[in-house]
TIDREN-607972 format. One record per residue (C-alpha): x, y, z; residue in one letter. Coordinates in steps of 0.001 Angstrom, whole numbers, plus 500000, padded with zeros to 6 digits. Each point is the difference from the previous one (the first is absolute). Example, Ala and Ser with C-alpha at 12.3 -4.5 7.8 and 13.67 -1.06 7.14 Angstrom:
2
512300495500507800a/501370503440499340s/
//
This chain:
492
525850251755588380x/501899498469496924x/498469496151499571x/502881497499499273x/500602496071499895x/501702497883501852x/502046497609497942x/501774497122502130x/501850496640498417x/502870497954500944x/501318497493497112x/500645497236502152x/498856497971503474x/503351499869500934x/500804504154499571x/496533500349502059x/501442497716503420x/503360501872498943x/498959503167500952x/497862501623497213x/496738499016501843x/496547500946498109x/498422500013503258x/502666500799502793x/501598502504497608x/498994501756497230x/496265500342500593x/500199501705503141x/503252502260499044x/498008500927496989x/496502500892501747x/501844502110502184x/501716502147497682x/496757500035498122x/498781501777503345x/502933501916500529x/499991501635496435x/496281500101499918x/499024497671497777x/496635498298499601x/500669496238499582x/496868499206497690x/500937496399499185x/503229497386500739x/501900497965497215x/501695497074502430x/501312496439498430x/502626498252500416x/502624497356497940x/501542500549496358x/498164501467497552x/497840497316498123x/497020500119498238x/497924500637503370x/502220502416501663x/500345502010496314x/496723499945499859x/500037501839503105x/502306502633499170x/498334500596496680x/496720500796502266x/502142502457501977x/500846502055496677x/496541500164498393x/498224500683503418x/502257503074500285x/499462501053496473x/496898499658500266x/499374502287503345x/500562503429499013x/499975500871503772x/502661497312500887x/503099502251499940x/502290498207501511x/502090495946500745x/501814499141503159x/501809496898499674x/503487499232502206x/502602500537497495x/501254500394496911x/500235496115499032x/496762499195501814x/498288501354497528x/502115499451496798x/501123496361500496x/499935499993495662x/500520502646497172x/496930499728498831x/498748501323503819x/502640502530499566x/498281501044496361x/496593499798501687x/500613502047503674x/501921502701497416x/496476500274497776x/498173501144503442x/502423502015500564x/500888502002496960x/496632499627497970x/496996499708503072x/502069502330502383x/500001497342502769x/502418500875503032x/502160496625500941x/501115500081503402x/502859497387501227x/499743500486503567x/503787497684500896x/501558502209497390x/498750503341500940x/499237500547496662x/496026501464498221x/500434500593496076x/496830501569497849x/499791501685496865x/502361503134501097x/502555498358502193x/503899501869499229x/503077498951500871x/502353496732500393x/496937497735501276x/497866500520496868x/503119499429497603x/501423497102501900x/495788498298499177x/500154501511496673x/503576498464499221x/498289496001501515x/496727500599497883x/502263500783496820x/501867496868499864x/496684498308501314x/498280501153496621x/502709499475497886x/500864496449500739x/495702499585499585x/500443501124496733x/502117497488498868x/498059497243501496x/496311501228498872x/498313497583497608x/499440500995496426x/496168499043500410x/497791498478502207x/499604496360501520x/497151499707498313x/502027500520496630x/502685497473501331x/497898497500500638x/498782500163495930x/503645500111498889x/500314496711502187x/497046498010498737x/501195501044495969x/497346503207499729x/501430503651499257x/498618502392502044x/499476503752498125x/498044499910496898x/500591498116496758x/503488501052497556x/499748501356496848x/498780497245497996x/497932498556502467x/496026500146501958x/498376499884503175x/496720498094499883x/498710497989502696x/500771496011499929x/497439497307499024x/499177500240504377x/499553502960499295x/501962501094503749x/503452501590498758x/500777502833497084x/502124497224498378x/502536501296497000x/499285498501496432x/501473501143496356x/499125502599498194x/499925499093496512x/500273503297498214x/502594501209502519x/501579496388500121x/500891500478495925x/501490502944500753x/502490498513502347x/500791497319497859x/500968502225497106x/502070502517502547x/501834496618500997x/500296498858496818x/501477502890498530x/502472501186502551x/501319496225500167x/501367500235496349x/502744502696501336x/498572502010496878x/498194502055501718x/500029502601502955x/497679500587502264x/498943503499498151x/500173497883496507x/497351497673502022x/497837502245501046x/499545501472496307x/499560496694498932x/497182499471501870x/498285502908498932x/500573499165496458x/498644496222500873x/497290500438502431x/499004504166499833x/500892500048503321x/502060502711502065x/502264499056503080x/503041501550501059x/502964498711500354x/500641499573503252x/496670497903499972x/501846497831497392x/503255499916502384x/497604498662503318x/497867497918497583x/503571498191498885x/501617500184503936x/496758497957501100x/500730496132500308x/496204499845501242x/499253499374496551x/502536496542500179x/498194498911503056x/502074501915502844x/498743502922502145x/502588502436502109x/499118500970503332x/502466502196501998x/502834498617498017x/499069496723499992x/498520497301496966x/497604497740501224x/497773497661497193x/496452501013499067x/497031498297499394x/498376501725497025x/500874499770496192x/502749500455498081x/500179502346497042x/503605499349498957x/502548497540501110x/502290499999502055x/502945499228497453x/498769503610498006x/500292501589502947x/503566499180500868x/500837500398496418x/498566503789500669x/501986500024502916x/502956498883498214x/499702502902496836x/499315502849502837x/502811499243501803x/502157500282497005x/498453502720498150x/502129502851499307x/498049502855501612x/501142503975499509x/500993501654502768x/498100502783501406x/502047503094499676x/501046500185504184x/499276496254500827x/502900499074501952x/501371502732501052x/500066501336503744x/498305502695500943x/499178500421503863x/496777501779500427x/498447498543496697x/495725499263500958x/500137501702503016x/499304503225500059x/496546501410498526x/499635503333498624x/498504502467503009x/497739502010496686x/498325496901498119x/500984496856501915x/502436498404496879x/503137498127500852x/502992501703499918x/502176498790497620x/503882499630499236x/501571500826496826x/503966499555499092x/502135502659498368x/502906499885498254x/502033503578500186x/501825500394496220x/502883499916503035x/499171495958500274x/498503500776503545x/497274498240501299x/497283501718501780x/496690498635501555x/496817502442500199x/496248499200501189x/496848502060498758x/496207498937499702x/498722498249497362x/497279502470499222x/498249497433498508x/496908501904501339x/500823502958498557x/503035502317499524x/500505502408502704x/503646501139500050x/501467497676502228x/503086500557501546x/502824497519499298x/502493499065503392x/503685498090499770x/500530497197501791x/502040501186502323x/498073503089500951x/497087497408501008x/502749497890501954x/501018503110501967x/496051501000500850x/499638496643501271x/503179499560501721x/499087503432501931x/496791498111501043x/501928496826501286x/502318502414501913x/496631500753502344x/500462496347501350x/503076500228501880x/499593499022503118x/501988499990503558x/501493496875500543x/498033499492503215x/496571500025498101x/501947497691497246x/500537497996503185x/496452500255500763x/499051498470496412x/502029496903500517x/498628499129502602x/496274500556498411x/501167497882497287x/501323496975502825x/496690500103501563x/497982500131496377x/502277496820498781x/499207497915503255x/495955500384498696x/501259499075496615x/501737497342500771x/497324498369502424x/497549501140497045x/501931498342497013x/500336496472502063x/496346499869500812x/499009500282496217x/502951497648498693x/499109497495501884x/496194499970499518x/500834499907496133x/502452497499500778x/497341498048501710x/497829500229497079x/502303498810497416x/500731497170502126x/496265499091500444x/499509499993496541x/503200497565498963x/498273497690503153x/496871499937498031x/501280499547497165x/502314497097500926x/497305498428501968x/497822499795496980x/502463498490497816x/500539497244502171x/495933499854500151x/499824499873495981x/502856497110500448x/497846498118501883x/496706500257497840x/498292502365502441x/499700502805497618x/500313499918496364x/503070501814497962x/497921502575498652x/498716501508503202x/503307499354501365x/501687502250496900x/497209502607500381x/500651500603503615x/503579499528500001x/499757502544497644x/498187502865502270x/502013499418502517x/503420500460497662x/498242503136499241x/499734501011503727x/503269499203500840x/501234502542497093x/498102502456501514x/501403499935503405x/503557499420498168x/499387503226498843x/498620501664503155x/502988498538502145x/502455501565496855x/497971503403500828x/501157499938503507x/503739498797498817x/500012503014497977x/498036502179502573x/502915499147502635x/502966501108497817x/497967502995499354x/499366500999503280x/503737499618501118x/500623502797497015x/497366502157501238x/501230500176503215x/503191500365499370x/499841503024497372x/497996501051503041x/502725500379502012x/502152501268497446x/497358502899498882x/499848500851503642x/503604500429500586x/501215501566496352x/497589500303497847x/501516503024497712x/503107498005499913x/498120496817498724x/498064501760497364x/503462501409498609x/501995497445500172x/497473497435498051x/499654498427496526x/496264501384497998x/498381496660501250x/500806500703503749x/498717503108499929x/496973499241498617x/499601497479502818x/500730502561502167x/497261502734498268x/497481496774500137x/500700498966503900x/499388503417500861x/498529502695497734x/496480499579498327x/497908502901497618x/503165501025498374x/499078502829497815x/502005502861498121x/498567503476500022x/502098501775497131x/503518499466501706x/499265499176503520x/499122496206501312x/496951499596502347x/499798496889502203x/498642498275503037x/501194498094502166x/499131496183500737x/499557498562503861x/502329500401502244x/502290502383498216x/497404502713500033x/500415499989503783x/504017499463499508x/500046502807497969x/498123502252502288x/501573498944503266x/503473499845498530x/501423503454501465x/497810500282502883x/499933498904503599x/497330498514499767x/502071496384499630x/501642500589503360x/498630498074502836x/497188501766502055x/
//
């Protein structure tokens, strides 16, 4: 007898008196088909309300107890959105699934998924965990709190930039960041040089050989003159916040820097600029180089654009391909996602059920950030009003007001995340749709950007062997793909 879970929630009091019942409902439907399918119930998962901290908690407890339990094969919950009620439980239930070979059983829906599961049910999950991860993506953090919370209180929070240490502080509690005087004279003179306009950044970088017997390449010189941490500034995920440590050149040499790079008359590299389609995304199948594009000019005045490997691990008689004969091979692979209208049908609704969880999803976490920002203006208005009356002094005011400024750029920037996540998720979904319905037509019809978008949404491990493109697909369209001339989308 398989052994299973039993995984019961409701997100609200009022949907439990309305009729999704932990106790008067679920539990006892769900025992019974335990009994009927025979299925040992080893333990029960039950809670109530929203997810907060308690009840996620909970549901985290769920996942690790069933990874955990090599003998637990299988989850019972209700239905579908009883036990998704956010993408990242979508993301999580879809890791038992497809990596722990967990069998999910939604008893209202009719409906068990495991590793091998065919057909329209596992595409139609596939298609909701796909835009689940991809709008994820775009809101994952570039580090971790702990790393915020150093960018807030002035600290940087990877190790020290060329031209600076780490050594402990005089408490001798934090790997604090202090100048490196060798290195530091090296940064000067890079500076120094490059803000002349004399000089390029190759010129530089002899220069300091010449002055200091020293070696670094140039495009150490080009990140050594592209850092304003030097001036007093640090970036983080886009964004300048002030530092707390020493300054090795000022801020005014650094804008004059600034000012000469922008205006420096660079040489063009020989392709830059021009638009090829497939250019960085294919690897060679024999060595694992990039495929690259050249342009040719026929004595005719034609212009014709071919890809070959780069060999740069060693020469072994690579075949060179036309741009168009690579547009046909992968045109011929977008032609296996035609579907029947009825299972493009099928998709749109998939994607009106998946953009109800986003949109519950994207209000929850604007409105905490929201909530923070606010808190921290409170604060920050409260204290002025404190310094005002004599209650604090104007340094501890500054210093504070400070850390929280720095706070409220960070969830500035979160909240612009999920701005941009949003607009990106409409997109996704909507070249969803489109793939589904004409995908050949799409690919043929679009400008070199689109279809690389296209190649990027849904092919990954592009490779050439001699003449021939290899490829896999990416989630769902592997199932799309498969199901796309088969029955197997009809109902039943």
């Amino acid at each position: 007898m398989k052994k299973a879970v039993i995984l019961a929630r409701v997100s609200t009091v009022r949907q439990e008196k309305e009729g999704l019942s932990l106790k008067d409902i679920q539990l006892p439907i769900l025992r019974e088909y335990a009994q009927e399918n025979g299925l040992e119930v080893v333990r029960e998962f039950v809670f109530s309300e929203s997810a907060d901290r308690k009840i996620r908690t909970k549901f985290n407890e769920m996942i690790e107890f069933v990874k955990s339990k090599t003998d637990v094969e299988a989850i019972i919950a209700y239905r579908v959105d009883r036990i998704t009620r956010n993408y990242r439980d979508a993301v999580l239930i879809d890791d038992l699934r497809s990596e722990h070979k967990k069998e999910i059983h939604f008893v209202y829906d009719r409906l068990v998924i495991d590793q091998k599961t065919i057909g329209r049910d596992i595409t139609d999950w596939d298609t909701k965990v796909y835009l689940a991860k991809q709008f994820l993506n775009r809101l994952k953090d570039d580090a971790v709190t702990t790393a915020q919370r150093k960018i807030a209180n002035g600290e940087w929070p990877s190790g020290a930039p060329y031209g600076y240490k780490n050594a402990k502080d005089e408490s001798n509690n934090r790997n604090w960041i202090y100048i490196d005087d060798n290195e530091a004279s090296v940064v000067q003179k890079v500076f120094e040089l490059y803000s002349t306009g004399s000089y390029s950044m190759l010129e530089v970088r002899n220069k300091i050989d010449e002055i200091f017997s020293i070696k670094i390449a140039k495009s150490k010189v080009e990140k050594i003159l592209n850092n304003s941490f030097y001036c007093g500034t640090m970036k983080y995920d886009g964004i300048e916040y002030p530092h707390h440590y020493d300054r090795i050149i000022s801020e005014e040499q650094y804008n004059k820097v600034t000012a000469v790079r922008a205006s420096y008359n660079k040489k063009k590299f020989k392709f830059a600029g021009l638009s090829f389609a497939y250019r960085g995304l294919i690897q060679c199948a024999d060595c694992g180089c990039i495929i690259t594009p050249e342009r040719k000019i026929k004595k005719s005045g034609l212009i014709f654009h071919y890809y070959h490997c780069t060999q740069s691990k060693g020469k072994h008689g690579a075949d060179w391909l036309s741009e168009p004969d690579l547009t046909k091979q992968f045109m011929d692979v977008f032609g296996q996602l035609e579907l029947p209208q009825e299972a493009v049908d099928d998709i749109v609704n998939t994607l009106k059920g998946s953009h109800q969880d986003k949109k519950y999803f994207t209000e929850q976490l604007r409105t905490r950030y929201q909530a923070e920002y606010d808190k921290y203006q409170h604060r920050i208005e409260k204290m002025y009003e404190d310094q005002l009356d004599g209650s604090i002094t104007k340094s501890f005011f500054e210093d504070k007001r400070n850390a929280y400024r720095a706070e409220q750029k960070l969830l500035q920037a979160k909240l612009a995340k999920l701005q941009m996540a949003d607009e990106e998720y409409y997109l996704t979904a909507q070249y969803l749709v489109q793939i589904a319905s004409r995908a050949k037509e799409l690919f043929a019809g679009s400008e070199p950007e689109e279809k690389r978008l296209l190649l990027n949404m849904t092919l990954q491990n592009l490779r050439l062997d001699g003449k021939i493109v290899l490829y896999d697909w990416k989630k769902p369209f592997d199932k799309i793909a498969f199901y796309a001339s088969r029955p197997s989308w009809l109902p039943g």
